[in-house]
N, C-alpha and C positions, 0 to 999 in steps of 0.2 A: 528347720536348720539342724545338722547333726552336729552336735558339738562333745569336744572330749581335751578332758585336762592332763596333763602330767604333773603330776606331784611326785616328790623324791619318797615320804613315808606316810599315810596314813594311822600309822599303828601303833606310834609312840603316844600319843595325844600333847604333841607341844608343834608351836608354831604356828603364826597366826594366817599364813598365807594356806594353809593347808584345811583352818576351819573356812576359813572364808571359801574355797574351794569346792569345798560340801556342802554348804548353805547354798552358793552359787548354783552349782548342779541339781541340789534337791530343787531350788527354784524354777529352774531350767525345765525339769522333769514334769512339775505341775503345771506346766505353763505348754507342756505338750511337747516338748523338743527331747529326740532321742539322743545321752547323755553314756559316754563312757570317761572311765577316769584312769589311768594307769598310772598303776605306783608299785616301788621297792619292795616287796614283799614276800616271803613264801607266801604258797598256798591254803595252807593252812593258819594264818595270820588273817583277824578284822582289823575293820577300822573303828579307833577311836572314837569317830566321830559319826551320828546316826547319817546312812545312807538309805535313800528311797529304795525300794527292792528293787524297780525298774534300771538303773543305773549299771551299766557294768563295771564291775571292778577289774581290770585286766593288772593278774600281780604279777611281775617282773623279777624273779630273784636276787639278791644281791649276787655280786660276783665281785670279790675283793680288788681294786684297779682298775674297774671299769668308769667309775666318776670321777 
């Protein structure tokens, strides 16, 4: 099963729906299921919170007025 989350930021490290997010996916990941997450970010921005390397991170820019 291919699964993938949207989260609004991984980057700040606050909010609990965004650890649980990454715990989820890394779970996801070991368990064999290809896992993307796209979130708020420049490119040059990590995550907070430890990501499996398999995982794709797909970062979205902010753009002021879009949310």
């Amino acid at each position: 099963m291919r699964i993938v989350f949207a989260v609004l930021d991984l980057t700040k490290g606050k909010g609990g729906a965004e650890r649980v997010a990454t715990e989820v996916a890394n779970e996801m990941v070991r368990r064999g299921h290809p896992v993307a997450i796209y979130s708020n970010a420049k490119e040059s921005d990590t995550s907070s919170y430890p990501l499996d390397p398999s995982i794709r991170h797909i970062k979205i820019p902010f753009v002021p007025g879009n949310i």
